[in-house]
C-alpha positions, 0 to 999 in steps of 0.5 A: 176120797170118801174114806180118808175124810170120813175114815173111822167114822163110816166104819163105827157107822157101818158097824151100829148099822148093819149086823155083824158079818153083813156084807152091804157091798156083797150081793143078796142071798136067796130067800127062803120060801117061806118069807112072801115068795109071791106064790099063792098056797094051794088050797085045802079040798073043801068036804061037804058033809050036807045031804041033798035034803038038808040043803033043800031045808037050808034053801028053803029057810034062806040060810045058805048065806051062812056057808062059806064060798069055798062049800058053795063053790063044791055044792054048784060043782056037784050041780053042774052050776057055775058062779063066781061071787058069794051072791051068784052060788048063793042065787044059782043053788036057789035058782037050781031048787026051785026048779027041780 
């Protein structure tokens, strides 16, 4: 009924509108895994390039806050400490030093 009031009118809209070959009424084709497929990517091994001397130096004048939380977070594993946010790895690595 729809179409006979409207007739070529919602075919002109429907060709402005919708991209030549496009199928509204058709069902939607899988997306490519590239566009946001809700996965997380897996993260880069981070390597550690600091000698045990030179994060002893970096303790001591309070500069560990200057490393990102992926190289804390290997520098803990390597200790055997666990810690979740910046501010806790940052406190274990200081906590770990000042006893050994």
């Amino acid at each position: 009924m729809m179409d006979n009031r409207l007739g070529k009118l919602a075919e002109e809209f429907t060709d402005l509108v919708y991209p030549p070959g496009y199928n509204p009424e058709g069902k939607s084709g899988k997306r490519k895994q590239g566009e946001g497929g809700g996965q997380a990517e897996k993260k880069a091994k981070v390597e550690i390039n600091m000698s045990e001397d030179e994060l002893r130096a970096s303790v001591k004048n309070g500069t560990l806050g200057k490393l990102t939380v992926p190289v804390l977070k290997e520098l803990c594993r390597g200790y055997g400490l666990k810690g979740g946010k910046k501010q806790e790895l940052v406190d274990a690595l200081v906590g770990y030093f000042k006893t050994h």
